[in-house]
C-alpha angles and dihedrals in degrees: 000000000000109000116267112215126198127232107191109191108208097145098112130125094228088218094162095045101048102220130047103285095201078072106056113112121232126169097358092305126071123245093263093050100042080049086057093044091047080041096054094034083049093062094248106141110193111040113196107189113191128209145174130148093055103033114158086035087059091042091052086043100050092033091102080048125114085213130108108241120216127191117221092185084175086063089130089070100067144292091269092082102047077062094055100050101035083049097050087034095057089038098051089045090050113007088179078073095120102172123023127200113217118202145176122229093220100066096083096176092055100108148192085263090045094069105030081069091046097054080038087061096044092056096039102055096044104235127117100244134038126187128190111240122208144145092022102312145047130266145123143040099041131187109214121184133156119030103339091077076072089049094057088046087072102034110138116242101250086048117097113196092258094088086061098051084047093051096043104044096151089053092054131077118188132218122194115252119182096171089059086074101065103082126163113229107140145026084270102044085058089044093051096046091041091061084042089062103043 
């Protein structure tokens, strides 16, 4: 089977939530570690995990980490650009990457098993790329193959992936994904996930 590689996008500036949240513990692991250990469980080999706003913190962090780290400093501009970096950065590293997971940091409850079905369904359903839908709309993880890693490797910076699933319906299948619509953006939402948990 050709070789499934990880992007994990951590380069936010957390605004809403006032402090990193790849950082905030929960159940013993913060959120960017418990994204690599869904991404390796998963099967992804290599994990490219991209920062930005917190950047010495995440290296300290990931250092104990078997990931590539990559810096967006122009993290500020837009999370097109973290995409694009994490993206070039895992295909020039191993070009015989042939599908590539992409994840947010923020979605706790997004597992190994969670991917494995997504990669399953992309396969599966014989289309290049495959997105998790939940909570009326579609959205990370997402498994990209084909031509449209190309297409990540010039988003704009301002840009997230979304446009190109909109644009490229036929090319897309879709897998329902509850656990994609817990995120943690605020105090409440980790809270929230935190009492879920216990």
């Amino acid at each position: 089977m050709s070789a499934l590689g990880a992007v994990i996008l951590a380069a936010g500036g957390s605004t809403r939530m006032g402090r990193a949240k790849p950082l905030l513990e929960l159940d013993g692991a913060t959120l960017v570690s418990r994204s690599v250990s869904a991404a390796r469980g998963g099967g992804c080999d290599p994990v490219v995990v991209v920062i930005g706003s917190t950047a010495t913190s995440m290296r300290t962090e990931l250092q104990s980490h078997n990931v590539q780290v990559v810096e967006n400093a122009d993290w500020s501009l837009g999370m097109g650009g973290s995409i694009r970096r994490g993206v070039s950065a895992l295909l020039d590293a191993r070009p015989d990457v042939a599908r590539i997971v992409l994840l947010l940091c923020d979605q706790p409850l997004v597992s190994a098993d969670t991917i494995r079905r997504l990669d399953a369904q992309q396969q599966a359903s014989g289309k290049p790329v495959c997105v998790s839908a939940y909570a009326g709309t579609v959205g990370p993880p997402v498994v990209v193959s084909g031509s449209f890693l190309e297409s990540l490797r010039t988003l704009p910076d301002a840009h997230g992936a979304k446009s190109i699933w909109v644009d490229h319906a036929e090319s897309v299948s879709e897998m329902e994904c509850p656990e994609g619509a817990i995120d943690v953006d605020t105090p409440d939402d980790f809270a929230g996930v935190v009492e879920a948990l216990r």
